[in-house]
SETOR-100975 format. One line per field, with one value per residue (C-alpha): residue number from 1; residue in one letter; x, y, z. Coordinates in steps of 0.5 Angstrom, whole numbers, plus 500, padded with zeros to 3 digits. Example, Ala and Ser with C-alpha at 12.3 -4.5 7.8 and 13.67 -1.06 7.14 Angstrom:
n = c(1 / 2);
res = c(A / S);
east = c(525 / 527);
north = c(491 / 498);
up = c(516 / 514);
END
This chain:
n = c(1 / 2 / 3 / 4 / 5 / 6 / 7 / 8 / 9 / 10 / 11 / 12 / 13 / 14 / 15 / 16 / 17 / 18 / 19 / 20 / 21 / 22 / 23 / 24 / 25 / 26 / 27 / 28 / 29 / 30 / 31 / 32 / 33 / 34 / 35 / 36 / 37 / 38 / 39 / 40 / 41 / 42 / 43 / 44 / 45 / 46 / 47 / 48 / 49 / 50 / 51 / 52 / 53 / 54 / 55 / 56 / 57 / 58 / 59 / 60 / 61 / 62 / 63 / 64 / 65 / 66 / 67 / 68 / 69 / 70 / 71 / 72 / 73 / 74 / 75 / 76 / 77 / 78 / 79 / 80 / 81 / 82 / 83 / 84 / 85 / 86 / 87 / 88 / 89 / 90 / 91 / 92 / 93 / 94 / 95 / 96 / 97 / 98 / 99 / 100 / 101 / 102 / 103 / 104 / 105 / 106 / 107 / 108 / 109 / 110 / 111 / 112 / 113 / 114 / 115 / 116 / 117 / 118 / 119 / 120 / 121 / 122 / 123 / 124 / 125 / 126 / 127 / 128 / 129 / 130 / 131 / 132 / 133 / 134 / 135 / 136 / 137 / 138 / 139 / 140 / 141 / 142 / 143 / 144 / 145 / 146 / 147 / 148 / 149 / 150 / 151 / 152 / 153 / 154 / 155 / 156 / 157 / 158 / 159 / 160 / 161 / 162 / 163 / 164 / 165 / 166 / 167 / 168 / 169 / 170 / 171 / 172 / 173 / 174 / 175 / 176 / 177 / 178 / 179 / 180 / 181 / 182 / 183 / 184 / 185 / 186 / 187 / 188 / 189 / 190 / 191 / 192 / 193 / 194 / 195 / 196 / 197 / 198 / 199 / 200);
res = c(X / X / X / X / X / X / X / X / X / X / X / X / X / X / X / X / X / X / X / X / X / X / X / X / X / X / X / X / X / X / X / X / X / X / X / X / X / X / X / X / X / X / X / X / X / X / X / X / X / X / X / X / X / X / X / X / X / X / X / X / X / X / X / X / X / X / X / X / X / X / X / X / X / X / X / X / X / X / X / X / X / X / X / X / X / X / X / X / X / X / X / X / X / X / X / X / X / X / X / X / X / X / X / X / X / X / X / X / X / X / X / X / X / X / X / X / X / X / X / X / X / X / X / X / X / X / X / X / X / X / X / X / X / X / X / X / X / X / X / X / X / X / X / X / X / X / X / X / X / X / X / X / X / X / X / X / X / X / X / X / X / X / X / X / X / X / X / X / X / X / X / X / X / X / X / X / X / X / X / X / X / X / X / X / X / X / X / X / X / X / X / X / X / X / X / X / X / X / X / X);
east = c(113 / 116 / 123 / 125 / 130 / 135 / 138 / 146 / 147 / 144 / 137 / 129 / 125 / 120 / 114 / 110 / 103 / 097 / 094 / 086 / 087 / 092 / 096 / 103 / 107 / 114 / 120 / 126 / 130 / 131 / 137 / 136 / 137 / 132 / 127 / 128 / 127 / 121 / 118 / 120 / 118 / 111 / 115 / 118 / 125 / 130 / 137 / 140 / 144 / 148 / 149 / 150 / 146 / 140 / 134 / 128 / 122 / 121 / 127 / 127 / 121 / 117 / 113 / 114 / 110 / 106 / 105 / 099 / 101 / 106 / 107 / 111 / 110 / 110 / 117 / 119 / 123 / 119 / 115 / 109 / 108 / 101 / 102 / 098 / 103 / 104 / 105 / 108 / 111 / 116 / 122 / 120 / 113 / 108 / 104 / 107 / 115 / 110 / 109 / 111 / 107 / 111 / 106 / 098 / 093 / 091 / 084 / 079 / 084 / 084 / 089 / 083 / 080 / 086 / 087 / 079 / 080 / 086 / 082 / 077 / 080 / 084 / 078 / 075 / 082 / 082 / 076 / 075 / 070 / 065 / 067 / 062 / 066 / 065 / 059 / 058 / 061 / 059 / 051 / 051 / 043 / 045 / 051 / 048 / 041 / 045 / 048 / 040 / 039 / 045 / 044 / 036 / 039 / 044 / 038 / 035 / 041 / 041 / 034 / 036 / 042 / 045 / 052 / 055 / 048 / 050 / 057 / 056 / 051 / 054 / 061 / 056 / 055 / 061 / 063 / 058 / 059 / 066 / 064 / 060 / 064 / 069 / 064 / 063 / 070 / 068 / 074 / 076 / 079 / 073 / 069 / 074 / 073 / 065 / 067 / 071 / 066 / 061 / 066 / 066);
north = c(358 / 365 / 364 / 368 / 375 / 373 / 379 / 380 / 375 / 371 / 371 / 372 / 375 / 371 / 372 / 366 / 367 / 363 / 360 / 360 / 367 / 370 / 372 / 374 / 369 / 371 / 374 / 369 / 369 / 363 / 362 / 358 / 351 / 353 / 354 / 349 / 345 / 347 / 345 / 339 / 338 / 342 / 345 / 352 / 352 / 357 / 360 / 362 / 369 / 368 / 361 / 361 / 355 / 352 / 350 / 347 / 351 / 346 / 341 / 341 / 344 / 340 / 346 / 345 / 348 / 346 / 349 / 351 / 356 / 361 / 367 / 373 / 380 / 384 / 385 / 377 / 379 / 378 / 370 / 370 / 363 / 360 / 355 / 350 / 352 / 347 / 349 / 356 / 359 / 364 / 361 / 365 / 360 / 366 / 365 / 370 / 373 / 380 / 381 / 388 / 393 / 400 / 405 / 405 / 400 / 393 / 394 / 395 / 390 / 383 / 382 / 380 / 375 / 369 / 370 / 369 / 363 / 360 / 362 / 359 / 353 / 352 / 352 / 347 / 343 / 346 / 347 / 353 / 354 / 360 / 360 / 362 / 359 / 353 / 352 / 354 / 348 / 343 / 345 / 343 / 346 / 352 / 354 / 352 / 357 / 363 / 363 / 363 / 368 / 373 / 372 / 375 / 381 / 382 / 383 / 387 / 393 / 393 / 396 / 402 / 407 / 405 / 403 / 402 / 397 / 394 / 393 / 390 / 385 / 383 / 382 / 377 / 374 / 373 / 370 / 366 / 362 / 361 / 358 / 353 / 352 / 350 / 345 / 343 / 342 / 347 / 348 / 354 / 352 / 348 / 355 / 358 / 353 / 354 / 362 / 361 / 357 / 362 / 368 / 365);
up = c(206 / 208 / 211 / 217 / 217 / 223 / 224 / 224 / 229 / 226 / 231 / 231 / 236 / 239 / 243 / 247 / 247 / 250 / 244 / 249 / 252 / 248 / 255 / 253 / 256 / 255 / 249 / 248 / 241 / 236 / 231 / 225 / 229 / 234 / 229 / 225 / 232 / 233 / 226 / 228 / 234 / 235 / 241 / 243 / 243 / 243 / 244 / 250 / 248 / 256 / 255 / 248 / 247 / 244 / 249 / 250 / 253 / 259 / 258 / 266 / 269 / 265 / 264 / 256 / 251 / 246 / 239 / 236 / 231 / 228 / 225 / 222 / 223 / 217 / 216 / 217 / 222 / 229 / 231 / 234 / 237 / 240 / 245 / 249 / 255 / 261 / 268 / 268 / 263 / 267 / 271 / 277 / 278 / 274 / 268 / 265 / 265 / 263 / 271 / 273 / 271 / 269 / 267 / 266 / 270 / 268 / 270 / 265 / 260 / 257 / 263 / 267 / 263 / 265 / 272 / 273 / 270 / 273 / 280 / 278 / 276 / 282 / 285 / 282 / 283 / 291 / 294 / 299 / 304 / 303 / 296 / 291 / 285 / 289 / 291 / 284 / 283 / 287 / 284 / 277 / 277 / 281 / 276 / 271 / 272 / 274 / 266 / 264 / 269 / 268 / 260 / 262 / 266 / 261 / 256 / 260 / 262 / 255 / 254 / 259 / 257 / 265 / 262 / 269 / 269 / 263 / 264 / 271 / 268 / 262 / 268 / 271 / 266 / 263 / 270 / 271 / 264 / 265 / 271 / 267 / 262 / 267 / 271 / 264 / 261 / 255 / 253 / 249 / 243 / 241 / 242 / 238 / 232 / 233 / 233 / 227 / 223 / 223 / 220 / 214);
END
């Protein structure tokens, strides 16, 4: 296995990203040891420059992270680390410690993707009145017609050249599935292994 180049201080970059929705969750730095601890345990650990001392991702919030793979860049001096997280990956209670936005827009980004699935899981968990996740929810029948009815109208926008058509219909129906395989506990990671099945 290639070993990582720590850098004169003897550190390793590491960036926390979502093994289901590749939200990126956080930066932090590993040295040897904290490396080597998370070969060990499956589990981020890392080493605090300020405190100067080695840390495991959630050891008192309980918002831990589980590793499901590893990787290093091209030049073995920055880790990629997919997890399964707990909770929330920031110490200021957000997913993501990526949360001030500096230049651009989010809008028309992957960015969307695991907020409409936090929002539609917290439905789930918390039911609210007059919305339309709920209901959906609530009625297997219903949720499960409006994929079949939103993959139909897909197919139609792609006849026409309307691209605003298209984009509005393929988003329905993008919704419309993730509320299914919400209601239906169709977990990602299986999809994913579907997905990968079929590249070969």
């Amino acid at each position: 296995m290639t070993r990582p180049k720590f850098d004169d201080k003897g550190l390793l970059p590491v960036i926390v990203q979502d093994a289901h929705t590749s939200e990126v969750l956080m930066m932090a730095y590993a040295n040897q040891e904290a490396y080597d601890r998370m070969l060990e345990t499956g589990r981020t650990h890392f080493y605090s420059r300020s405190r100067q001392r080695l840390w495991m991702k959630g050891e008192t919030s309980g918002h831990v992270q589980d590793i499901v793979s590893m990787q290093l860049d091209c030049d073995g001096d920055c880790l990629l680390v997919r997890v399964r997280q707990t909770g929330l990956a920031c110490h200021l209670m957000r997913p993501s410690c990526f949360d001030e936005l500096l230049m651009g827009e989010l809008e028309g980004t992957s960015a969307i993707l695991p907020e409409l699935r936090r929002v539609i899981q917290d439905r789930r968990a918390h039911p609210k009145e007059g919305s339309y996740t709920t209901a959906l929810l609530s009625n297997e029948d219903k949720m499960l017609k409006k994929v079949v009815e939103e993959a139909a109208e897909v197919a139609l926008a792609c006849k026409s050249a309307d691209k605003r058509a298209q984009h509005w219909e393929v988003a329905d129906l993008v919704y419309h599935l993730m509320v299914a395989m919400e209601g239906k506990d169709i977990d990602l990671e299986g999809v994913y292994r579907m997905l990968a099945e079929r590249r070969k």
